[in-house]
N, C-alpha and C positions, 0 to 999 in steps of 0.2 A: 487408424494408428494415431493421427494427429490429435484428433478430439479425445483418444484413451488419452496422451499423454498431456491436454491440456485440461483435462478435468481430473486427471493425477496431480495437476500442478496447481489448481485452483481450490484443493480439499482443503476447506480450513481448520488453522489449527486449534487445538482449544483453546489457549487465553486469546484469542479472538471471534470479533463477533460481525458478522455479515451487515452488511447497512440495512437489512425489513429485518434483523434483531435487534441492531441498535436505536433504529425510529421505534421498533416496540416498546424499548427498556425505556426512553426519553416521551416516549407520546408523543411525538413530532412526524411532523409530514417523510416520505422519504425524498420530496422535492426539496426543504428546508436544508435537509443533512447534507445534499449535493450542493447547492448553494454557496451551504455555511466552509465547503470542501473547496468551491473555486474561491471565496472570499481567503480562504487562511483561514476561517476558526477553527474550524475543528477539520482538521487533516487528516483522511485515511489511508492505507498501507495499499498501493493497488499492486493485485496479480498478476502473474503472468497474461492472463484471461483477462483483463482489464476490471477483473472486483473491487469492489472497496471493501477494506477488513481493519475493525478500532480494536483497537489496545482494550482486553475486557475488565483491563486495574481502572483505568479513565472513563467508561463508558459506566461501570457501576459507581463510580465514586459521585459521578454528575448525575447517576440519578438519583442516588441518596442524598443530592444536593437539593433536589428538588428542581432540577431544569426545565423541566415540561411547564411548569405554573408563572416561567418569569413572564414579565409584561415584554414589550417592542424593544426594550434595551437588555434582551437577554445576551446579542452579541457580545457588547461590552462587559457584561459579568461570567460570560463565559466564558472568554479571552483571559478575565481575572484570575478565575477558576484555574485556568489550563495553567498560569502564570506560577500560582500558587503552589500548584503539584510539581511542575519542572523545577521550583525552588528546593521543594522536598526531596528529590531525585537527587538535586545535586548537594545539597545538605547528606543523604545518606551515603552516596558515593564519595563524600568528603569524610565522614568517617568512616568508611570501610579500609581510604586508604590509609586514615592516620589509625587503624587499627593493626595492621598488617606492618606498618612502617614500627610501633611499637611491640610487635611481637618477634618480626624481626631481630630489634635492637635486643631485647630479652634474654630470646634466644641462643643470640651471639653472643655475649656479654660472658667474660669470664670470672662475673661475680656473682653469685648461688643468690637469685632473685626467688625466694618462696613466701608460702599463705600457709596459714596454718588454722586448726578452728576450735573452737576454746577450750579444747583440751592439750593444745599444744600438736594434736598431731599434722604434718603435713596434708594439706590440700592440691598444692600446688608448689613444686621446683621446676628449675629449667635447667638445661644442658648440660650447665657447670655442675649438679650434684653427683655427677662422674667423675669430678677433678677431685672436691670434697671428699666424698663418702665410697668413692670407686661403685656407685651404683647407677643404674639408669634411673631418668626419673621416676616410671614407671615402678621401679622396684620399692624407690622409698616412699612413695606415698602411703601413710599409716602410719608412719614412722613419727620419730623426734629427734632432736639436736642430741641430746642427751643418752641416747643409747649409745651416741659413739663414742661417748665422753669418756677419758682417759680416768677420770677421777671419780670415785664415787658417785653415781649420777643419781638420787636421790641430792644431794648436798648442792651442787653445782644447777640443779634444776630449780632448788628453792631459792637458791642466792637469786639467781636472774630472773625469776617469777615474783621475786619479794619489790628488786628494783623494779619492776615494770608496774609491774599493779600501783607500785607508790609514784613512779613518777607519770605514767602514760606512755615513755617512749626511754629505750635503754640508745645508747651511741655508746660503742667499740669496745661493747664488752667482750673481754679474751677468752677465749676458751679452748683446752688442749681435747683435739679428738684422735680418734683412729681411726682409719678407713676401714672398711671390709676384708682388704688386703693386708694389712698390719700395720699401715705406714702411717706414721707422727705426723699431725696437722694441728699447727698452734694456726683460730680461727677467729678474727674482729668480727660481729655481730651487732647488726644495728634493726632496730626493730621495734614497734609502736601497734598500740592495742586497736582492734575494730570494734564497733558499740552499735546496736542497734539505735535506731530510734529512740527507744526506752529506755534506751542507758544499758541494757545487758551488753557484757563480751559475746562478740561473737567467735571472737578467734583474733590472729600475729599474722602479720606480714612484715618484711623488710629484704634486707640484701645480706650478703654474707662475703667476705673476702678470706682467701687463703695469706696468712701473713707469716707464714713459715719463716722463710728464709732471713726476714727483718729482724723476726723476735730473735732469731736464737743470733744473729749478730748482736742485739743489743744484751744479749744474759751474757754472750762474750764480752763485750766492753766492762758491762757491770763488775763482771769477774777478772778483768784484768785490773779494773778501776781499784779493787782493793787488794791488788798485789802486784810483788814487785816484777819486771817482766826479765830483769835478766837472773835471778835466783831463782824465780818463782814461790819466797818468800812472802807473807802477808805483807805491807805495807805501812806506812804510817794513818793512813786513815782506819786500818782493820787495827791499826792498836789504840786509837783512840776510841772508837768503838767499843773494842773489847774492853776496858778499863772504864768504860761507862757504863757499861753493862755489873760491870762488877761492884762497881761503887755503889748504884742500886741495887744491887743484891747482899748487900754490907758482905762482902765477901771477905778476906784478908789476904795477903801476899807478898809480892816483892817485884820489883821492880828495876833491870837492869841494862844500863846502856852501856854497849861497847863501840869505841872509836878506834880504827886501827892508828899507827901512831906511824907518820911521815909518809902514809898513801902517795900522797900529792908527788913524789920521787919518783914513784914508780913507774906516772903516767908522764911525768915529764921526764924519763929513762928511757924507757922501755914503750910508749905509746899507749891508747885505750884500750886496744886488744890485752896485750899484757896483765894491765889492770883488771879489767873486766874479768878474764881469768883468773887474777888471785883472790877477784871477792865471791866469786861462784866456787871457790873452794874452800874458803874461811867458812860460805853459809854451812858446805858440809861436814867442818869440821863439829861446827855451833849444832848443828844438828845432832850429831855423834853422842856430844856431848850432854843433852838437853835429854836425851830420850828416856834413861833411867826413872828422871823427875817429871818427867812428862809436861816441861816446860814449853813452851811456843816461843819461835824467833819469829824475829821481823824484822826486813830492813828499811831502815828507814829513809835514808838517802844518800850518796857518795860512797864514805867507808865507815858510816855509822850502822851498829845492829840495836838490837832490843831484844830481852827477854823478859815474858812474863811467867810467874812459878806461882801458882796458887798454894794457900795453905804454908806458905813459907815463912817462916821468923827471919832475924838478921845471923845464925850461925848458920841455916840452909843455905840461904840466899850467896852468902860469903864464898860458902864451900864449894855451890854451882859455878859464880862467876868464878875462881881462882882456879876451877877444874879449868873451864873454859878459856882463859888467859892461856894456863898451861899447854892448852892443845893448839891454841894460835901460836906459840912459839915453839912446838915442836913442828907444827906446818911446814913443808916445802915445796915451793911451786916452782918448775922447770917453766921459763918464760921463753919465749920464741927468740930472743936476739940475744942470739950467742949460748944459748942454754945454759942462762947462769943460773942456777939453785939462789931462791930469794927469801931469807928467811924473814917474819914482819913480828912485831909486837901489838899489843894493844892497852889501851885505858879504859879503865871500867870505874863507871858508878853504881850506888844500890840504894836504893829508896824504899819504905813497906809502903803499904798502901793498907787501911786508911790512915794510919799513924803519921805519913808523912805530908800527907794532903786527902785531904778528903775531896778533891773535886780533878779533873784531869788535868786541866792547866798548871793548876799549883804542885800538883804529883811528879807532872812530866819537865815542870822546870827546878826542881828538886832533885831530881835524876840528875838532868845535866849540869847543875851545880857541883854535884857530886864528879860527875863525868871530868868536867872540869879542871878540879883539884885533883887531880891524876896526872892529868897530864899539867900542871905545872910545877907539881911535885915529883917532876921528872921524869912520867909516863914508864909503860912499862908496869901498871899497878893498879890496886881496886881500892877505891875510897868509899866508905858507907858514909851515907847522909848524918851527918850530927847537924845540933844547936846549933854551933859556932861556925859551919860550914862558911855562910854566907859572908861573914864579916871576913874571915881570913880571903876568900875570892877577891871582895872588896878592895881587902889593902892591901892584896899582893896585885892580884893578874889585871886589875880594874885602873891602879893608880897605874903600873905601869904602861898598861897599852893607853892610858885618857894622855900621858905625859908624850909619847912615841908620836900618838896622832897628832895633838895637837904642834909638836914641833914641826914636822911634817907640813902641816896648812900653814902658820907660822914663814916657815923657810922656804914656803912655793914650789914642796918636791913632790908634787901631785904632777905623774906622767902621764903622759894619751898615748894610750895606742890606737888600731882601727885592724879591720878586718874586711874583708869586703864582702858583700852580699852580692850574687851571678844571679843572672838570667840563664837556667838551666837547656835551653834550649843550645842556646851557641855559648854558653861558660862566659859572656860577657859581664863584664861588670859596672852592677847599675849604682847600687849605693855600698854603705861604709858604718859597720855599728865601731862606736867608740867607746873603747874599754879603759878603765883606768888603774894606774897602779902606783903603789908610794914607794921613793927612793929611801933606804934605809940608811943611818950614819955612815955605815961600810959601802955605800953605794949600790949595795946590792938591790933587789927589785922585791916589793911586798905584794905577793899577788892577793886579789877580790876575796879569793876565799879565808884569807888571812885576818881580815880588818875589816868586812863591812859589816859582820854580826855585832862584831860589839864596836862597829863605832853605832848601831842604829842604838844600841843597848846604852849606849853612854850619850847618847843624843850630840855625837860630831857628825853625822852623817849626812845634816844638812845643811853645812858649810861645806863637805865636802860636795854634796852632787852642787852646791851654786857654782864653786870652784872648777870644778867641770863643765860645767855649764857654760859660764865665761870664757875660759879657754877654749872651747869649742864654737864660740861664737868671734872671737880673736882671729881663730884658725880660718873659719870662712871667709870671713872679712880681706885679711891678708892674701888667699889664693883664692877669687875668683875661680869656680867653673864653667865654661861653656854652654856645658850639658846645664838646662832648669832642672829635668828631671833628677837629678842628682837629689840624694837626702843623706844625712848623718842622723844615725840614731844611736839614742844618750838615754843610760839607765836613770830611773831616779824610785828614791827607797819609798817603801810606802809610811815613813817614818817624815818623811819631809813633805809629800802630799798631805797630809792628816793635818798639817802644821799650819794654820789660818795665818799666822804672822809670817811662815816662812814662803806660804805660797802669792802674801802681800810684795814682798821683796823679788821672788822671782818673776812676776809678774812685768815689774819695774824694771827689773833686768832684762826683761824681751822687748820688749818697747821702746826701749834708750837705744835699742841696737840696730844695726843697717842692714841687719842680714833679713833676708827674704823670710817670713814664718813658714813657706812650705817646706826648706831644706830643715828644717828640724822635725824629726820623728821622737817622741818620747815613748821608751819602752816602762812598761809596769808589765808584773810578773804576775803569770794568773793567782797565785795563792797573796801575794799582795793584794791585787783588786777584790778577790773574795775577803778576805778580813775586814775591811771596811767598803760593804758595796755603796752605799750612799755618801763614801767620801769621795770615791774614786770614780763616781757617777758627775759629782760638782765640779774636780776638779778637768775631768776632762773637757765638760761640758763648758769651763772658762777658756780654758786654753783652746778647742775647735772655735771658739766664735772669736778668739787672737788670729787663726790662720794658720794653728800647727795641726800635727799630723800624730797620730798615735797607735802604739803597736801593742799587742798583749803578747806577754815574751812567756816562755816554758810553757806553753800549751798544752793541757792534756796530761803534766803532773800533778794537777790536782783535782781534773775533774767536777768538781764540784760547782764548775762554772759553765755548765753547760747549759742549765736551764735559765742563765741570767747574759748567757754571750751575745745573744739580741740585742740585750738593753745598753751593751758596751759599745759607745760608739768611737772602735777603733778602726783603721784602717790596715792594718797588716795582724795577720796572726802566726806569731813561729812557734813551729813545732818542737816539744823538748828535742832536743839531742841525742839523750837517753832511748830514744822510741827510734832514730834514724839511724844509730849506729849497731842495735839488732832488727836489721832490715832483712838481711841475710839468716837468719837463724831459724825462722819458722815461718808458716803461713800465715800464724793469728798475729805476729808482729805487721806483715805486710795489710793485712784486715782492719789491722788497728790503726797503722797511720795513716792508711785513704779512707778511713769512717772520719777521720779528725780530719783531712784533707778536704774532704765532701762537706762536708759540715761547715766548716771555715770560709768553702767558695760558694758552700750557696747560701751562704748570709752576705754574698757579696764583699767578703773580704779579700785581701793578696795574701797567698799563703807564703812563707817564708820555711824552710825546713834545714834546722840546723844542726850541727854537728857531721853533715857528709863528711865522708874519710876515706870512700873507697870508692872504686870505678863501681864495684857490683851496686850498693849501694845505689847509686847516680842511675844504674839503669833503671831500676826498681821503681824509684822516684819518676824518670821520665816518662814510664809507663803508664803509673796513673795520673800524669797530666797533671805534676807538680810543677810551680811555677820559679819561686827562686828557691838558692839555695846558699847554705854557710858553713866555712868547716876547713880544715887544714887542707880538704884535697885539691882545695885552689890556689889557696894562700892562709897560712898561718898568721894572727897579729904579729904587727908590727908597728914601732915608735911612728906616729903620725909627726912631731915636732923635728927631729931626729931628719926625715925626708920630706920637707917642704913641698916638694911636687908628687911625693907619692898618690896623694889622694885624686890626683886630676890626671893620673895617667890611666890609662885602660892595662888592666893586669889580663896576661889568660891564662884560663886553666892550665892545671894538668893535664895531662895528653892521657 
């Protein structure tokens, strides 16, 4: 039984070879192979039986080496030998692991890694062409990109076979598929040609990522970008478009702006709710009215609209705005406080187009010229563009507001107020934006929106923001804070930035003064820095190496600065208002301000979100991890001058 089961256990296997095999293959003594076995060299595998059995990979490799012929230093070149092959061992078992370790990663990978061969069809996907295509890999091999293609797939295959073959390697070209299942997959595709030797394609490899959810957020932005979010009105950017589009197309038509006449009443009445409600009902009266003519509205900002009327002279045009006046005054909106019936008017301008400008700038300030003369011809009424339009403007509304401002600056009734800007977390308050206003002969208060268009228009606006400027640096100076972190931030027009001799003098004016430069934040308004980016590139870049601080204010009303908000090196960005007071209305409003939220914090900015008004609101906000906040629901402005300690006391929220 013992010797069955030790010559069971001694049966060799076959990649090995017995030692009178192995002295046969080498021509060597089998007293040499024993020897060279107690020395180390060559080591062989003993039995249970006490056999000696070699590896038959190493046993022929040496003898194709020619072993048998070495001279007295065969040891040594044996040893060599043996050294060589265990190199090779661990060399292939170093790529087997980094083999496995890469097919792994591959395979895991929830980005569609495939090969293709140079007919485009698949050779090779991984795990992800489930996610993709809802198929197993298995299934789509034969297959192409393009069969699943939403778009004509002839078209969509040349386009991206045209770029490859021109450049060698395509990077994040999009493309809309369907899956198997039905389901919409907008797809970034990156991907680089294989070449033989000879230079022929062999075939495409690359990677593929599912970017569904990104794109159609960003065709959402897009599409709110040119409209307006509380009417759902086109916008002012979709009318400048459209009128540029039309001017190249020597189209003709007309052109007309309606302003509603003493809005500002209503929100300082009644609240922005109120307001907001009666301009979401004016769009549909404008709408009512427009439809016959097949006119397009558009709002364009506050309580200003626009209509465009293709094909129209000056008696259509006339007849549309006066319908339209007439339905704004027949309008009544039931307002929440106190349900008082609020009946409003408006002023209208009318410009043709190309008679009245051939180019959009000149068109669209022609309008409002017109616009204008309405309302200082006592509103309530439609003025068409004439000749003489502009000189009468001139020497009525022009001389009298240059004479109103300048007394004004003159007589030092330039007022401060401030507002504070909270740390939304605990509603404390960290800083203080300072708003300005002019005391009128009657004492009464001229609010911003009143006086800063046409003081930039009459070139006072830059004595006014110095004058603000100074007095805000007075105001520091006199009330020390505590707090360093503390900042005041100060508008300034981009009419007085643009200004070489004006930004010489303010300059002068910061440097004379005691106050620290970090407590100064200057606010510019996104659609200010886009009109001139390489002014408001210099000047920021003078004043950050003074040691001030800089904010880009209305965020996200114009958009257009999104691909240059890099280049902007501000340190706070606040969000319009407009976008934070319909936070509550819908889900693409809440989309929309945490894509502008996101964006703003991960350029490493402080986001600021202004106009809160309402606790819902403030949750909304605190949920996607907005940081401060501004707006009546803390504190309404108030006279800075007026309260001497206001600004160094800590205000708290609303409850």
């Amino acid at each position: 039984m013992s010797n069955t089961r030790r010559g069971s256990a001694d049966v060799r296997p076959p990649y090995e070879y017995s030692i009178h095999e192995t002295a046969e293959r080498l021509g060597l003594p089998v007293h040499t192979l024993r020897r060279w076995h107690e020395q180390g060299i060559l080591v062989a595998r003993r039995t249970e039986g006490g056999h000696r059995r070699y590896a038959r990979e190493l046993i022929d490799t040496l003898a194709s080496a020619g072993i048998a012929g070495l001279p007295g230093s065969a040891s040594e070149e044996l040893a060599a030998v043996k050294r060589t092959l265990e190199d090779k061992r661990r060399v292939i078992q170093l790529l087997l692991e980094s083999e496995k370790r890469y097919r792994d990663l591959v395979e895991t990978s929830h980005d569609l890694i495939w090969a293709t061969d140079a007919q485009g069809r698949f050779t090779y996907v991984n795990a992800a062409s489930n996610e993709v295509f809802g198929l197993e890999p298995a299934e789509i091999i034969g297959r192409c990109f393009f069969d699943f293609e939403v778009r004509p797939a002839h078209i969509a295959n040349r386009r991206f076979l045209a770029k490859l073959m021109r450049q060698g390697e395509v990077r994040n070209y999009l493309t809309h598929l369907r899956t198997i299942h039905g389901n919409d997959r907008w797809i970034g595709i990156n991907a680089r040609l294989t070449a033989s030797d000879a230079g022929s394609i062999t075939g495409i490899r690359g990677t593929a990522r599912d970017v569904t959810e990104a794109h159609i957020a960003m065709m959402e932005m897009e599409r709110m970008a040119a409209r307006d979010h509380l009417t759902g009105l086109p916008n002012r950017n979709a009318l400048q478009m459209s009128l540029e589009q039309a001017l190249q197309d020597n189209e003709h038509g007309a052109v007309i702006f309606l302003d509603l006449d003493h809005f500002r009443y209503v929100n300082e009445s009644f609240g922005y709710p109120a307001g907001d409600q009666l301009l979401i009902g004016i769009a549909a009266v404008l709408r009512e009215a427009a439809e016959p003519s097949g006119a397009r509205i558009y709002r364009l900002s506050g309580d200003e609209f626009a209509v465009v009327v293709r094909d129209a002279l000056r008696a259509q045009a006339a007849e549309l705005a006066e319908r339209m006046l007439e339905g704004i005054r027949q309008y009544r909106c039931i307002l929440r406080a106190g349900h008082r019936m609020w009946g409003v008017s408006a002023s209208a301008g009318v410009a043709l187009y190309p008679f009245h400008g051939n180019d959009v700038a000149g068109l669209i300030a022609n309008v409002d010229a017109a616009k204008f003369q309405a309302k200082e011809s006592g509103r309530n009424r439609l003025v068409l563009f004439g000749v003489d339009l502009d000189d009468r403007r001139s020497t009525q509304r022009r001389v009298h507001w240059s004479r109103k401002l300048r007394d004004a600056i003159d007589a030092d009734r330039i007022v401060l107020h401030c507002q504070p800007v909270v740390r939304l977390a605990d509603r404390k308050t960290m800083h203080y934006e300072v708003l300005a206003r002019l005391r009128d002969d009657d004492d009464s208060l001229i609010q911003p929106a009143q006086f800063i268009e046409l003081a930039e228009s009459l070139g006072l606006i830059r004595e006014i923001d110095l004058r603000v400027v100074e007095k805000v640096l007075r105001y520091i100076a006199a009330h020390p804070s505590p707090r360093e972190s503390l900042r005041y931030f100060v508008n300034l027009s981009r009419v007085s930035i643009s200004d070489p001799t004006w930004v010489a003098r303010f300059q002068q004016l910061l440097s004379a003064a005691s106050v620290r430069p970090g407590q100064l934040v200057f606010e510019i308004t996104e659609t200010a820095a886009m009109s001139e980016v390489d002014v408001t590139l210099k000047f920021i870049e003078r004043l950050k190496a003074m040691g001030h601080r800089f904010a880009l204010d209305d965020f996200g009303a114009g958009f257009s600065s999104f691909f240059y908000l890099k280049r902007f090196e501000v340190d706070y960005i606040k969000i319009d208002g407009g976008f934070i007071r319909d936070l509550c209305d819908g889900d693409s409003n809440v989309l929309f301000v945490r894509a502008l939220n996101d964006v703003a914090r991960g350029l490493s900015k402080q986001v600021i979100a202004e106009g809160v008004e309402t606790p819902q609101a403030l949750d909304i906000l605190l949920q996607m991890g907005a940081q401060y906040g501004q707006g009546f629901l803390f504190r309404s402005p108030y006279p800075m001058e007026g309260d001497p300690d206001a600004a160094s006391r800590y205000h708290p929220a609303v409850a």
